[in-house]
N, C-alpha and C positions, 0 to 999 in steps of 0.2 A: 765111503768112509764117513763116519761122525764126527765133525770136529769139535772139539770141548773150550769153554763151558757150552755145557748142554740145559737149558730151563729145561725146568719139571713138567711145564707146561708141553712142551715137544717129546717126552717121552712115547709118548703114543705114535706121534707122527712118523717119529725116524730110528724108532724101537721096536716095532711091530713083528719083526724077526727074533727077539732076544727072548721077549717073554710072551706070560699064555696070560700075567694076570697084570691089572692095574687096579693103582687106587689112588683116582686122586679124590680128592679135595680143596674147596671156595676156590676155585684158580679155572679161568676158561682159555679155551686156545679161539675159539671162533662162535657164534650163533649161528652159523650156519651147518645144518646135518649134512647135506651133498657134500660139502669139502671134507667134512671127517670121515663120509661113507665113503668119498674120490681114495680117502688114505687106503681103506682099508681093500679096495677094487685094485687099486694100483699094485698094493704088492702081493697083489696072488691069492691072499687070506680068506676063508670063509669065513661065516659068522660063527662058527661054532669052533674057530682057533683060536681065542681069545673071551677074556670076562673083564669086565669093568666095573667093581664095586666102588662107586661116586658116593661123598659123602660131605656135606655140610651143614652148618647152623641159621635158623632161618633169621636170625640177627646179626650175621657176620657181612659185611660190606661186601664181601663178592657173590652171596647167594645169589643174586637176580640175575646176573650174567651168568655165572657156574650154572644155575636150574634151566635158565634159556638153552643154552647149550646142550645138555642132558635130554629135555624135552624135544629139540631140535633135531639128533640124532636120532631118539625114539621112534619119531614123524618119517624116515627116512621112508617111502614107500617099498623098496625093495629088499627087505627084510632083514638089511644088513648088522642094524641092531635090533635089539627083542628086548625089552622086560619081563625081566623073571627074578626072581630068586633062587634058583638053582641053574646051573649049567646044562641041564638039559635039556631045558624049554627054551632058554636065551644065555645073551649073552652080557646085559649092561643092568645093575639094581641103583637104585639115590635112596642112601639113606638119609633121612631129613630131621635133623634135631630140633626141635622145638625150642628157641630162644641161645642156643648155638651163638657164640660169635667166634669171631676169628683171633680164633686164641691156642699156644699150646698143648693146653688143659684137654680142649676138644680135640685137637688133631689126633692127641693121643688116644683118646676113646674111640676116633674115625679106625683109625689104622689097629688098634685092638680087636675093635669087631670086626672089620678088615679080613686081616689075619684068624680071626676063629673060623669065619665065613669059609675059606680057605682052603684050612687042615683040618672041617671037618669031616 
């Protein structure tokens, strides 16, 4: 059972049963790939049961921890996340806005293209 509140951050961790798609954005849970890969090995999942479209501002204060992360999970050697841009090949894309800060303004353009990415 989930207990609430729940961080955005932990969606992934203790959500991995609910949904197929995530999007976060500037927000890290760890630097470390093995613990994110440990999540995803522990509950059953393959890689190809879930998609991560990650998105941030490369001037927003949490980019360097958020992209550590992102690239950390990438590195994982056993295949558990991929780079791709489509669902076929993988399963994690970072979109990286060029001067991006951590602002609503951007979120909402995160989670726009997000959502096209998506439905289409």
């Amino acid at each position: 059972m989930i207990s609430f509140p729940l961080r955005r951050e932990h969606t992934f961790q203790y959500c991995l049963d609910y949904f197929r798609y995530f999007l976060p954005s500037s927000g890290n849970l760890t630097s470390n790939g093995e613990y994110m890969a440990d999540i995803v090995r522990d509950s059953g999942h393959e890689w190809n049961d879930f998609f991560i479209f990650a998105a941030s501002g490369t001037d927003d204060f949490a980019y360097s921890a958020f992209r550590s992360q992102i690239e950390a999970m990438a590195n994982v050697d056993d295949g558990t996340f991929r780079y791709a841009d489509n669902e076929r090949e993988g399963n994690l894309y970072f979109l990286e806005q060029d001067g991006g800060v951590h602002s609503g303004e951007y979120a909402m353009e995160y989670f726009y293209n997000g959502l096209c990415w998506i439905w289409q």
